[in-house]
PAFISE-603967 format. One record per atom (N, C-alpha, C, O): residue number from 0; residue in three letters; atom name; x, y, z. Coordinates in steps of 0.2 Angstrom, whole numbers, plus 5000, padded with zeros to 4 digits. Example, Ala and Ser with C-alpha at 12.3 -4.5 7.8 and 13.67 -1.06 7.14 Angstrom:
+-----+-----+------+------+------+------+
!   n ! res ! atom !   c1 !   c2 !   c3 !
+-----+-----+------+------+------+------+
!   0 ! ALA !    N ! 5066 ! 4972 ! 5039 !
!   0 ! ALA !   CA ! 5062 ! 4978 ! 5039 !
!   0 ! ALA !    C ! 5066 ! 4984 ! 5039 !
!   0 ! ALA !    O ! 5071 ! 4983 ! 5042 !
!   1 ! SER !    N ! 5064 ! 4989 ! 5035 !
!   1 ! SER !   CA ! 5068 ! 4995 ! 5036 !
!   1 ! SER !    C ! 5064 ! 5000 ! 5039 !
!   1 ! SER !    O ! 5067 ! 5006 ! 5040 !
+-----+-----+------+------+------+------+
This chain:
+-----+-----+------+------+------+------+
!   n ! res ! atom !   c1 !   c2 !   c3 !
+-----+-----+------+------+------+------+
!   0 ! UNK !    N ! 5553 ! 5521 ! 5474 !
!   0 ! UNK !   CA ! 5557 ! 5527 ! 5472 !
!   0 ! UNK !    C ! 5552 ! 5533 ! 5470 !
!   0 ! UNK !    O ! 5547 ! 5533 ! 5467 !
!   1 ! UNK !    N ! 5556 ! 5538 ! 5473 !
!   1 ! UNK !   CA ! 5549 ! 5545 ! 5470 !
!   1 ! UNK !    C ! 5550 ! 5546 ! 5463 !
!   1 ! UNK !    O ! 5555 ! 5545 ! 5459 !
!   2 ! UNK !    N ! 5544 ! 5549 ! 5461 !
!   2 ! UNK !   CA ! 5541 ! 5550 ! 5454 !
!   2 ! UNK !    C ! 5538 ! 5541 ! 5450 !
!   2 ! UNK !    O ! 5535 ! 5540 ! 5445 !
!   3 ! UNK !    N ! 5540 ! 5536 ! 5455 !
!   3 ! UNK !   CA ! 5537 ! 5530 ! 5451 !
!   3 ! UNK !    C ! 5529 ! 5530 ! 5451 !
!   3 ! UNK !    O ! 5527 ! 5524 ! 5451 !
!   4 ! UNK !    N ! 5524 ! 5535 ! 5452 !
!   4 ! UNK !   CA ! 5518 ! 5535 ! 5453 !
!   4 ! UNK !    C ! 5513 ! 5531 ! 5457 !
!   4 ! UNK !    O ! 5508 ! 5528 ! 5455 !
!   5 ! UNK !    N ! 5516 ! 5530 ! 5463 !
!   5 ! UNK !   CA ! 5512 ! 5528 ! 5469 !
!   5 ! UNK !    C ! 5507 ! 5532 ! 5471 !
!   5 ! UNK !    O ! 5502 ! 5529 ! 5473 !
!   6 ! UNK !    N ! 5507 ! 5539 ! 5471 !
!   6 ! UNK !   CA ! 5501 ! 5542 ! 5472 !
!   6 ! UNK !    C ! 5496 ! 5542 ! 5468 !
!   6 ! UNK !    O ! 5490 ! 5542 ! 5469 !
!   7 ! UNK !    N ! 5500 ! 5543 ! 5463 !
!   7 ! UNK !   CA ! 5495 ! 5542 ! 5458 !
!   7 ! UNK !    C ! 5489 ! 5535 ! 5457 !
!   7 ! UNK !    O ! 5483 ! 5536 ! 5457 !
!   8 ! UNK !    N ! 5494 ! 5530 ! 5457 !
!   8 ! UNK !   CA ! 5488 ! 5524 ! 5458 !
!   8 ! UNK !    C ! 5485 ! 5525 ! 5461 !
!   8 ! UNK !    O ! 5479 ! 5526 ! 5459 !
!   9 ! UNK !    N ! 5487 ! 5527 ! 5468 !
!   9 ! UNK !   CA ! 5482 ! 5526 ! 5474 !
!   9 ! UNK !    C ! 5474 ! 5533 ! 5473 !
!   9 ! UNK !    O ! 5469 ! 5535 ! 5476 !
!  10 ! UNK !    N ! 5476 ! 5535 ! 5469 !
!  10 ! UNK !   CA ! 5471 ! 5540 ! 5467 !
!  10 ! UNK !    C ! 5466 ! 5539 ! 5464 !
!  10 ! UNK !    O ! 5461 ! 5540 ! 5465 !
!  11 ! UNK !    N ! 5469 ! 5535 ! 5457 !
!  11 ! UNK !   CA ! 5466 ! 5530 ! 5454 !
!  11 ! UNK !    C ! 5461 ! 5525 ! 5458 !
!  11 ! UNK !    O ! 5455 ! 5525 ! 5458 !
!  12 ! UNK !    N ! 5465 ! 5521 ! 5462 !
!  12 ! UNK !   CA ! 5461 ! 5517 ! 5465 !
!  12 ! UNK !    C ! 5455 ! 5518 ! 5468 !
!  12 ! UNK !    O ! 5451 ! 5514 ! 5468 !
!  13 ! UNK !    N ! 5455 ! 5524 ! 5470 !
!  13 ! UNK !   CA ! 5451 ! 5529 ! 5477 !
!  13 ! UNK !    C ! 5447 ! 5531 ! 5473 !
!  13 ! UNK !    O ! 5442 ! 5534 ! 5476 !
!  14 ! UNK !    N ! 5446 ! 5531 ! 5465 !
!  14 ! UNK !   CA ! 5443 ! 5536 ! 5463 !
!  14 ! UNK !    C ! 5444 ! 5543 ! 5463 !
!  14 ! UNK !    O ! 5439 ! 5546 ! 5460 !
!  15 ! UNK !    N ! 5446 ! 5546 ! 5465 !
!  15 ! UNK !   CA ! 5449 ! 5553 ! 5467 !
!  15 ! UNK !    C ! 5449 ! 5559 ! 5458 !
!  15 ! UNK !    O ! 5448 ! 5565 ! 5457 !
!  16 ! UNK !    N ! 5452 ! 5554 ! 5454 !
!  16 ! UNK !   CA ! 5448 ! 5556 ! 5449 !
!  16 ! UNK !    C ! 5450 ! 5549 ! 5442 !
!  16 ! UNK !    O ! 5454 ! 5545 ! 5443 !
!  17 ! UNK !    N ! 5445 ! 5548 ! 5437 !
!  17 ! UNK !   CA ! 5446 ! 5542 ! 5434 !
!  17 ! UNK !    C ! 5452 ! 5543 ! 5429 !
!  17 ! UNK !    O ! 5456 ! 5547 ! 5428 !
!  18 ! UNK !    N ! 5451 ! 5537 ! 5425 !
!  18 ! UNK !   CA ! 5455 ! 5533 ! 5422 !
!  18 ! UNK !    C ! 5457 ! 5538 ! 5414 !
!  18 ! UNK !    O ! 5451 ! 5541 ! 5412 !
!  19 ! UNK !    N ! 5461 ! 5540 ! 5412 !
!  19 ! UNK !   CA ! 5460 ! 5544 ! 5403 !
!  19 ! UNK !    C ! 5461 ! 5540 ! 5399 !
!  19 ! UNK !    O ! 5458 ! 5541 ! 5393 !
!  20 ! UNK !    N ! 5465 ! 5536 ! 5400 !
!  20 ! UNK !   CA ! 5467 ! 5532 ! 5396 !
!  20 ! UNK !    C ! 5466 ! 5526 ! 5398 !
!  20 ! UNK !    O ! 5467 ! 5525 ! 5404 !
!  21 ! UNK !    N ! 5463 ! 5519 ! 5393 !
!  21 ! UNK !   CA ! 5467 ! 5511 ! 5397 !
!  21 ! UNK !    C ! 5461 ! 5509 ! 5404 !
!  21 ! UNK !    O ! 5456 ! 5512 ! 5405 !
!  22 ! UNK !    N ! 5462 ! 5506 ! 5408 !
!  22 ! UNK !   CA ! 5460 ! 5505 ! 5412 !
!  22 ! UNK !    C ! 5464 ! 5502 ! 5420 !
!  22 ! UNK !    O ! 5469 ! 5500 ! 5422 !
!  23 ! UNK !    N ! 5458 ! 5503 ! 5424 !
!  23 ! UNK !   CA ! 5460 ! 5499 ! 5432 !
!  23 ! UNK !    C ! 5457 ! 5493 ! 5432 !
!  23 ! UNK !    O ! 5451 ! 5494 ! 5429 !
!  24 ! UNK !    N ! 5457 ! 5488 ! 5433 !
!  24 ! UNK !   CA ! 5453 ! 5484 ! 5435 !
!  24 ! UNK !    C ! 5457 ! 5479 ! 5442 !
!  24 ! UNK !    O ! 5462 ! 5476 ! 5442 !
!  25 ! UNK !    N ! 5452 ! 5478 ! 5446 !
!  25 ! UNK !   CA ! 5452 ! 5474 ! 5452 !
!  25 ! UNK !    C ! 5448 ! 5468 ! 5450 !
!  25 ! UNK !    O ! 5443 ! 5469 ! 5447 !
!  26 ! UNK !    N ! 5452 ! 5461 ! 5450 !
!  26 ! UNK !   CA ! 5448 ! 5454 ! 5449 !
!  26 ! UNK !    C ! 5444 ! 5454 ! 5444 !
!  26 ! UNK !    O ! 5438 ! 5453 ! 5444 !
!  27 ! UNK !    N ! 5448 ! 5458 ! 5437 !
!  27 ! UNK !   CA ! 5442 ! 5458 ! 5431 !
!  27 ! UNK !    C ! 5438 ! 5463 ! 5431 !
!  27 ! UNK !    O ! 5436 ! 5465 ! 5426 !
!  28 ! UNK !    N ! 5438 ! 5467 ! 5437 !
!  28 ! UNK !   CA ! 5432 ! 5471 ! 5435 !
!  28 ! UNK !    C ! 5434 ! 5479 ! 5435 !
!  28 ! UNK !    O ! 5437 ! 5481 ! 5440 !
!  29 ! UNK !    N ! 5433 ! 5483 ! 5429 !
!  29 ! UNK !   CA ! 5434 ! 5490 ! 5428 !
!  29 ! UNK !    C ! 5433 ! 5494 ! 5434 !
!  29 ! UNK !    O ! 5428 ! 5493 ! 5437 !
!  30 ! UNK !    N ! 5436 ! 5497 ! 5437 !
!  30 ! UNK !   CA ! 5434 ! 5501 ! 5446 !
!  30 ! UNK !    C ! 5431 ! 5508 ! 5443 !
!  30 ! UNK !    O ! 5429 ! 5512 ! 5447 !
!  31 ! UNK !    N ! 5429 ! 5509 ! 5435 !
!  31 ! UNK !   CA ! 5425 ! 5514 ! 5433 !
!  31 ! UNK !    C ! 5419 ! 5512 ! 5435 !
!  31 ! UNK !    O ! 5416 ! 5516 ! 5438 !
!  32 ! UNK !    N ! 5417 ! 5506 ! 5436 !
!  32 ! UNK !   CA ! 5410 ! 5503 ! 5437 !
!  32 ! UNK !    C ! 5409 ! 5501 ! 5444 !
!  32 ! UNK !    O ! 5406 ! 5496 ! 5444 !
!  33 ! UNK !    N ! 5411 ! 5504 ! 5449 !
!  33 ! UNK !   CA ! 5412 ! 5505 ! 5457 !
!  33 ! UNK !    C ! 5412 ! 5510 ! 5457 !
!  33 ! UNK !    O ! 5415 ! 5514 ! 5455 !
!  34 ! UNK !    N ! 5406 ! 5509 ! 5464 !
!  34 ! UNK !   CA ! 5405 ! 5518 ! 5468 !
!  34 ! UNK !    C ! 5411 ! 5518 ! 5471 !
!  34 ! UNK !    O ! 5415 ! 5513 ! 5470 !
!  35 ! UNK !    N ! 5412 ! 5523 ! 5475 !
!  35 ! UNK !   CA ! 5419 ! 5526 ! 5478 !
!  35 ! UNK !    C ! 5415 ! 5521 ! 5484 !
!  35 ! UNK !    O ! 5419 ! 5517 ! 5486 !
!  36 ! UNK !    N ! 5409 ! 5522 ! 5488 !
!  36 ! UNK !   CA ! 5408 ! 5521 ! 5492 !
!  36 ! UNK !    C ! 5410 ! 5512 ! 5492 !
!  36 ! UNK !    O ! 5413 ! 5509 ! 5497 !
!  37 ! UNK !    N ! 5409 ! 5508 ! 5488 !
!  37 ! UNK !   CA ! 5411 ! 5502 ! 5488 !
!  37 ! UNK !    C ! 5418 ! 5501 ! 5489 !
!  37 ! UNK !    O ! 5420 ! 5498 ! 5494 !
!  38 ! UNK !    N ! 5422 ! 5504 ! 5484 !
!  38 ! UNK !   CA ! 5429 ! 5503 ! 5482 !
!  38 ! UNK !    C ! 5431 ! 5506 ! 5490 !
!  38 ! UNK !    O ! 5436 ! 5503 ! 5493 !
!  39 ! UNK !    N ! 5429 ! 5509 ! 5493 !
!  39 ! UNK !   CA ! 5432 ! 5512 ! 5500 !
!  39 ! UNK !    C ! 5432 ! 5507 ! 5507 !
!  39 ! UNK !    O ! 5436 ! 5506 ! 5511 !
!  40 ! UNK !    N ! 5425 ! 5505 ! 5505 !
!  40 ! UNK !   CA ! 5423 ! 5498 ! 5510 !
!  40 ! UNK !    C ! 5427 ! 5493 ! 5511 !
!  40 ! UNK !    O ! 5427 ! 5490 ! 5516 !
!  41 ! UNK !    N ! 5431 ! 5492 ! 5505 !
!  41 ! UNK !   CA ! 5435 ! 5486 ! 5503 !
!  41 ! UNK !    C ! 5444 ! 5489 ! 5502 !
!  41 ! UNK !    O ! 5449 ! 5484 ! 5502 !
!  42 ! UNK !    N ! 5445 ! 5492 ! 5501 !
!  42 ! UNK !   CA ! 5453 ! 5494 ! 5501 !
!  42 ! UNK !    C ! 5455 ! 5498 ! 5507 !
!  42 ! UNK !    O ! 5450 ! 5498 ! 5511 !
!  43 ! UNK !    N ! 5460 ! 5500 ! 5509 !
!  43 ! UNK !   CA ! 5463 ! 5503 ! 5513 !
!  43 ! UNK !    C ! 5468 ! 5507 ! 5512 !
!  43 ! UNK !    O ! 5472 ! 5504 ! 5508 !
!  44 ! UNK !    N ! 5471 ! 5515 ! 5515 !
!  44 ! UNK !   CA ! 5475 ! 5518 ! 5512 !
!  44 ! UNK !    C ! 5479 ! 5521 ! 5519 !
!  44 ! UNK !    O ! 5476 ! 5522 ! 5525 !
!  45 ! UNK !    N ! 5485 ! 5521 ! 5518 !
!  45 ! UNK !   CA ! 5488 ! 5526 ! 5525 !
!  45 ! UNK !    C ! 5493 ! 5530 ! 5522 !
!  45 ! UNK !    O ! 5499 ! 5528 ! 5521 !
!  46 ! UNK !    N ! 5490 ! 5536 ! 5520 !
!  46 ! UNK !   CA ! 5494 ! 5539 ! 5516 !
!  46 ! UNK !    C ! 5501 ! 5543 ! 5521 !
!  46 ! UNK !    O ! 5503 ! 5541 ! 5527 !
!  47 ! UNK !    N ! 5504 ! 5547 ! 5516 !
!  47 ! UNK !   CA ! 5512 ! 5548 ! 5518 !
!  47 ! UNK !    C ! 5512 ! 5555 ! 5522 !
!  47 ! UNK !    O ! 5516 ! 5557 ! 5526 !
!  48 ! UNK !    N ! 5506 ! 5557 ! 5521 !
!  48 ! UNK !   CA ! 5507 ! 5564 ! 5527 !
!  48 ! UNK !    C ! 5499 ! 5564 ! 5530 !
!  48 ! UNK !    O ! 5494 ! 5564 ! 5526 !
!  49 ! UNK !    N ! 5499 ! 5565 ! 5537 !
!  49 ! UNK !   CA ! 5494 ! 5563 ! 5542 !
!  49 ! UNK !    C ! 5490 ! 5572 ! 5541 !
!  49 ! UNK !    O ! 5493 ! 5578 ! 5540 !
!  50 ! UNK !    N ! 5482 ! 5569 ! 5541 !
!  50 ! UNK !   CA ! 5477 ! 5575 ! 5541 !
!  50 ! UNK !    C ! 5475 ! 5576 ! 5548 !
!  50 ! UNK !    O ! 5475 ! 5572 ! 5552 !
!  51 ! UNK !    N ! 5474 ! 5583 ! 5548 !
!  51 ! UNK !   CA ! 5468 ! 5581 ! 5555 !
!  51 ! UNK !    C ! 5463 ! 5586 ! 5549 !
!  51 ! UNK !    O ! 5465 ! 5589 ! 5545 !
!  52 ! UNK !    N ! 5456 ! 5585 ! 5551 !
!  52 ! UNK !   CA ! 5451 ! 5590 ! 5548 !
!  52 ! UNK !    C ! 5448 ! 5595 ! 5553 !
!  52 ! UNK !    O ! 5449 ! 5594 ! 5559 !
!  53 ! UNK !    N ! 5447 ! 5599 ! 5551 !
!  53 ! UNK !   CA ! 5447 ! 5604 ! 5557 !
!  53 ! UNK !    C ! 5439 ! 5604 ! 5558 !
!  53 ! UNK !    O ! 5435 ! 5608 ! 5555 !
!  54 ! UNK !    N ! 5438 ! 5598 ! 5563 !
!  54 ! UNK !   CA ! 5432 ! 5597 ! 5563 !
!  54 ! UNK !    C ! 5435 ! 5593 ! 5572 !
!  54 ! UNK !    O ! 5440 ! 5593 ! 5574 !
!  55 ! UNK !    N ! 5431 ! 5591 ! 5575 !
!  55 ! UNK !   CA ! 5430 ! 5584 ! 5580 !
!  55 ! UNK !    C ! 5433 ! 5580 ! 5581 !
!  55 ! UNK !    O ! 5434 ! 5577 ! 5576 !
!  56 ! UNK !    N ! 5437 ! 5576 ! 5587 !
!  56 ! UNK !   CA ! 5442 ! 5571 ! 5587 !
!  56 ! UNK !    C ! 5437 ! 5565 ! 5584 !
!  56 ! UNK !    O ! 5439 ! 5561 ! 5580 !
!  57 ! UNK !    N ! 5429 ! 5566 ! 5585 !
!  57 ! UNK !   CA ! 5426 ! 5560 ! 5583 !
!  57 ! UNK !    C ! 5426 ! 5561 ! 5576 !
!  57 ! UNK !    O ! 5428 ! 5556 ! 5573 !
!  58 ! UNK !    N ! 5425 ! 5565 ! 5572 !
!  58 ! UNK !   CA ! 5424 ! 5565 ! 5565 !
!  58 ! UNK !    C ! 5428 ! 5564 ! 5562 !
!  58 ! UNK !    O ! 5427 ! 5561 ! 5557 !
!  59 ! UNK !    N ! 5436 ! 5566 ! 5566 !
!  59 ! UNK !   CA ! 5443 ! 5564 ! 5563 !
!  59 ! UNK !    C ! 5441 ! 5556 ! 5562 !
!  59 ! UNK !    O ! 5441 ! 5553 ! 5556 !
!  60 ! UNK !    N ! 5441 ! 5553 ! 5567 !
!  60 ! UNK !   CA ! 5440 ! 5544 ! 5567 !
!  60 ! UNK !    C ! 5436 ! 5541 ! 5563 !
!  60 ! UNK !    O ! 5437 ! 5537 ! 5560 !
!  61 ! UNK !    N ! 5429 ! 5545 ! 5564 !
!  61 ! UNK !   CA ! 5424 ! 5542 ! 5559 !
!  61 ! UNK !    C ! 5428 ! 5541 ! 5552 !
!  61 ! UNK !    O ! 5427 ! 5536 ! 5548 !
!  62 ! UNK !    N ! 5430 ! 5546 ! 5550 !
!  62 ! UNK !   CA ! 5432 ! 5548 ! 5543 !
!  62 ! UNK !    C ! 5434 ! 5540 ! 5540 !
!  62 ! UNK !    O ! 5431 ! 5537 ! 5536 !
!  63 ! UNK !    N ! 5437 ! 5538 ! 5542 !
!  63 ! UNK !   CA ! 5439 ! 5529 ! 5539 !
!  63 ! UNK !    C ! 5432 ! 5526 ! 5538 !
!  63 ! UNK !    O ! 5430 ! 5523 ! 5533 !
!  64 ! UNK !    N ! 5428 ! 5526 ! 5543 !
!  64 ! UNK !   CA ! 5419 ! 5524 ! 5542 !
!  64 ! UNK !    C ! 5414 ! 5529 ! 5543 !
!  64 ! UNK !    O ! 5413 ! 5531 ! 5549 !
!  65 ! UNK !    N ! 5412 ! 5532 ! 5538 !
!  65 ! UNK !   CA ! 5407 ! 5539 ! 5542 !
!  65 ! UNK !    C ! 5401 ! 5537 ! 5546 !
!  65 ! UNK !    O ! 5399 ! 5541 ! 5550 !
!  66 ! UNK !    N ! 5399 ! 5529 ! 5544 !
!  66 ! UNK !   CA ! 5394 ! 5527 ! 5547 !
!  66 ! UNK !    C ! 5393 ! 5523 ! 5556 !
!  66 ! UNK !    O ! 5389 ! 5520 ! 5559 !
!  67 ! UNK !    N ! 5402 ! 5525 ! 5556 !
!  67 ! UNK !   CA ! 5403 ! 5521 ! 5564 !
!  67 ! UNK !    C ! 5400 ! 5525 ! 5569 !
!  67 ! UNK !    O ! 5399 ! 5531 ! 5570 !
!  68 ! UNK !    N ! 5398 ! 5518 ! 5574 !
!  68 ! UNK !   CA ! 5394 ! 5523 ! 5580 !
!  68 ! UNK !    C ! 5399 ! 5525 ! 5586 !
!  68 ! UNK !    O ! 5405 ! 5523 ! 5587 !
!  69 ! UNK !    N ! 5394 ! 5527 ! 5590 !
!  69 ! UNK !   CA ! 5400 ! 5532 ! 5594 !
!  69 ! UNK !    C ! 5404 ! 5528 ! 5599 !
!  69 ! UNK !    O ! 5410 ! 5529 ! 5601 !
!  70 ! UNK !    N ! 5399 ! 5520 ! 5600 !
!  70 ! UNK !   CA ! 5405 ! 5515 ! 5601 !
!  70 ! UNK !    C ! 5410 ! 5511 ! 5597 !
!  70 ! UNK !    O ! 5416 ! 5509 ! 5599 !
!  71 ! UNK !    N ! 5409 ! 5511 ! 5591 !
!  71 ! UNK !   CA ! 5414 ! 5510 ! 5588 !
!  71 ! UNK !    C ! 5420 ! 5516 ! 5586 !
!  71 ! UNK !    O ! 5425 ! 5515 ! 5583 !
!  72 ! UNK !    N ! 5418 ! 5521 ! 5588 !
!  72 ! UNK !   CA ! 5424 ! 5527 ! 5587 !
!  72 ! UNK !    C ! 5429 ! 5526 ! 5593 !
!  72 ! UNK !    O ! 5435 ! 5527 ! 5593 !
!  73 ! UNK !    N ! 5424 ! 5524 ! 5599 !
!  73 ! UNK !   CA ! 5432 ! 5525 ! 5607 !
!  73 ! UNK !    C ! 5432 ! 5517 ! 5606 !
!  73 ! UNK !    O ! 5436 ! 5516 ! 5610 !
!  74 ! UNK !    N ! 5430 ! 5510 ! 5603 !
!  74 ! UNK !   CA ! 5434 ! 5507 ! 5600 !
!  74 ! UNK !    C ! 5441 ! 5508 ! 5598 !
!  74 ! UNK !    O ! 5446 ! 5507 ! 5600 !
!  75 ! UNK !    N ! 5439 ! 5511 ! 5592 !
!  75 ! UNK !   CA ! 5445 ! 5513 ! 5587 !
!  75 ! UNK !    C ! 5453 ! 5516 ! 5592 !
!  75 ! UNK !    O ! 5459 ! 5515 ! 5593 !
!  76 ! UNK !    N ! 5447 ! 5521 ! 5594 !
!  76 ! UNK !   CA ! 5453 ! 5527 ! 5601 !
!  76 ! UNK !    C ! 5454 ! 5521 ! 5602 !
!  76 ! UNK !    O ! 5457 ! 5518 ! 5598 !
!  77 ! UNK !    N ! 5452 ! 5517 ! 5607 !
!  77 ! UNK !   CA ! 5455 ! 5513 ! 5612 !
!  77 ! UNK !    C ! 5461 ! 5509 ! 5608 !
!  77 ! UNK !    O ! 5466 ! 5510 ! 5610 !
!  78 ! UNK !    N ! 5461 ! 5505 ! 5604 !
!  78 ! UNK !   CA ! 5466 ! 5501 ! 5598 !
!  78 ! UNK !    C ! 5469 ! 5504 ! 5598 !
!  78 ! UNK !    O ! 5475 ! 5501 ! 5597 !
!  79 ! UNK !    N ! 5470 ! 5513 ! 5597 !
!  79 ! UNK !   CA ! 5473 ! 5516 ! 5594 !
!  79 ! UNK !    C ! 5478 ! 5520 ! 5601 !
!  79 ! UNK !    O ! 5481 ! 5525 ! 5599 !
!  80 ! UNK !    N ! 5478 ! 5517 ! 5605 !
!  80 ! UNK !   CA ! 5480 ! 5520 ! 5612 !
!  80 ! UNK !    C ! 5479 ! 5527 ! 5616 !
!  80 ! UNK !    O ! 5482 ! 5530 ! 5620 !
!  81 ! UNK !    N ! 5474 ! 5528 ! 5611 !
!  81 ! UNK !   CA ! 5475 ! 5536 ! 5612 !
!  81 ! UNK !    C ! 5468 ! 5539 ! 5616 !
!  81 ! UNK !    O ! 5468 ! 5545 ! 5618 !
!  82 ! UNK !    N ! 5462 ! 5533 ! 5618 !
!  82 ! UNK !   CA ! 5456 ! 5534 ! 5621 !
!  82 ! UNK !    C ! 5459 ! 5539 ! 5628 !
!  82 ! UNK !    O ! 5458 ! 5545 ! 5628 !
!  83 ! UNK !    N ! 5462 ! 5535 ! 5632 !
!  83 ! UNK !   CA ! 5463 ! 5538 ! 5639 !
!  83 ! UNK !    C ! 5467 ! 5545 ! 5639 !
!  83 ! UNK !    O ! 5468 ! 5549 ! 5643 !
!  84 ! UNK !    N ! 5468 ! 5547 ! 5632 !
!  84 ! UNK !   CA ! 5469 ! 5555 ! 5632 !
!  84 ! UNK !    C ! 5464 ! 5559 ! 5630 !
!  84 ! UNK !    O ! 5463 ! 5565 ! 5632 !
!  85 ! UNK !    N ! 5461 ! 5555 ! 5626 !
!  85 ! UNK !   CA ! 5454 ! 5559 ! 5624 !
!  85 ! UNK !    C ! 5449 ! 5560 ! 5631 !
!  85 ! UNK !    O ! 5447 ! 5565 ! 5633 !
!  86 ! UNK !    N ! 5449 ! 5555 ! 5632 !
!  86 ! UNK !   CA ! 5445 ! 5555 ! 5641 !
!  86 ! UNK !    C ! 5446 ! 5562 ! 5645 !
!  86 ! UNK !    O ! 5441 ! 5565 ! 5648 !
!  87 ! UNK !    N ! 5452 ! 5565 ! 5644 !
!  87 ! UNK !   CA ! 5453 ! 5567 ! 5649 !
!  87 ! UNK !    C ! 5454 ! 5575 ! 5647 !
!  87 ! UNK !    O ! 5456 ! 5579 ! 5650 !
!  88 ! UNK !    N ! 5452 ! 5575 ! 5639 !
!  88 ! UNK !   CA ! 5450 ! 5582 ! 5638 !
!  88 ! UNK !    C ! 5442 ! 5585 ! 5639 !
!  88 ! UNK !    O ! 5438 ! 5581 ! 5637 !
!  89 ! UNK !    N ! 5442 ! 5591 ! 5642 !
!  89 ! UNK !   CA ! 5434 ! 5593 ! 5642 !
!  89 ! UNK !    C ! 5430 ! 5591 ! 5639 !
!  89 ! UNK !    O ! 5425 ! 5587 ! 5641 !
!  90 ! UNK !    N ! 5433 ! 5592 ! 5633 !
!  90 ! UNK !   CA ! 5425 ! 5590 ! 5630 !
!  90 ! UNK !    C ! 5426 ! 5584 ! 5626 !
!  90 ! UNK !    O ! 5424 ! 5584 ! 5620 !
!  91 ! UNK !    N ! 5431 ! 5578 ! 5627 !
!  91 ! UNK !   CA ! 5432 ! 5573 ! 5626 !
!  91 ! UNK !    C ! 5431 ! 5573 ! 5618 !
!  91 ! UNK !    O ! 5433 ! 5577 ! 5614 !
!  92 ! UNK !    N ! 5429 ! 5567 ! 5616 !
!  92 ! UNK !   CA ! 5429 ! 5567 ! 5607 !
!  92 ! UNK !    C ! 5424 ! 5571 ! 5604 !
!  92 ! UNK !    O ! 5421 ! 5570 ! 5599 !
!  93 ! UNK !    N ! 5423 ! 5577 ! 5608 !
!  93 ! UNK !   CA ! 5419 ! 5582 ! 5603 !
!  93 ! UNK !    C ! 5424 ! 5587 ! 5602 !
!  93 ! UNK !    O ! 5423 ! 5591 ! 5597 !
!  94 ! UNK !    N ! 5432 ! 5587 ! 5607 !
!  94 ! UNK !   CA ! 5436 ! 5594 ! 5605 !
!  94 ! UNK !    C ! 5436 ! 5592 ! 5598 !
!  94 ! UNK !    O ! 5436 ! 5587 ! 5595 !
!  95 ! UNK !    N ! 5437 ! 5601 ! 5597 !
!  95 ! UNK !   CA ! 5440 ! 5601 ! 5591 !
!  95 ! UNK !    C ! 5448 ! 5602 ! 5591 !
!  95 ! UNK !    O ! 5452 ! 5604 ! 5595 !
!  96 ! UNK !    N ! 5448 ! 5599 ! 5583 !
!  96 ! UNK !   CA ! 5458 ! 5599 ! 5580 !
!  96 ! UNK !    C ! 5457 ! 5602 ! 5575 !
!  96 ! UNK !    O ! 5453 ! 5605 ! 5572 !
!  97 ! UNK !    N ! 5463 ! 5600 ! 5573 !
!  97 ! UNK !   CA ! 5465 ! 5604 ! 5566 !
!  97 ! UNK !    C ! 5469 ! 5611 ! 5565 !
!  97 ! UNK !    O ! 5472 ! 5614 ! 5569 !
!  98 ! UNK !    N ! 5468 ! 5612 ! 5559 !
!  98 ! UNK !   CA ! 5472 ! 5618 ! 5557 !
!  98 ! UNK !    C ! 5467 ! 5624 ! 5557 !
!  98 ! UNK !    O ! 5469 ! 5630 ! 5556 !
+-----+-----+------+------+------+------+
């Protein structure tokens, strides 16, 4: 239901900003005491309204792993059914999108 603070956990969880009061904990452990980098490695979000960053169709993909390579980005396209359109723009996963 709206207002039941779903974004807000997930904010929380994300680290996006911490805890004021009380605490989070995952399996015992305080998520104060986890990099963001960790807690991101291990959780997953698919939030309620879709970004593009106004950067690269690859950079958009990367964004879930910044460290994926360039085969695991048309991976992903590819799963994601959307490789063979990307193909077929000029400059392929280097256009740019966004706002």
């Amino acid at each position: 239901p709206s207002g039941a603070g779903k974004s807000t956990i997930s904010r929380l969880l994300f680290r996006f900003y911490d805890v004021q009061g009380g605490q989070v904990l995952i399996d015992g452990q305080d998520i104060r005491d986890v990099t963001q980098e960790s807690l991101r490695a291990v959780l997953g979000m698919v939030p309620q309204d879709t970004v593009l960053f106004n950067d690269t169709i690859a950079y958009n993909i990367r964004y879930g792993r910044i460290g994926a390579s360039e085969e695991e980005v048309r991976k992903a396209a590819e799963l994601a059914q959307i490789g063979p359109f990307i193909d077929k723009l000029p400059e392929g996963y280097k256009s740019m999108v966004g706002e």
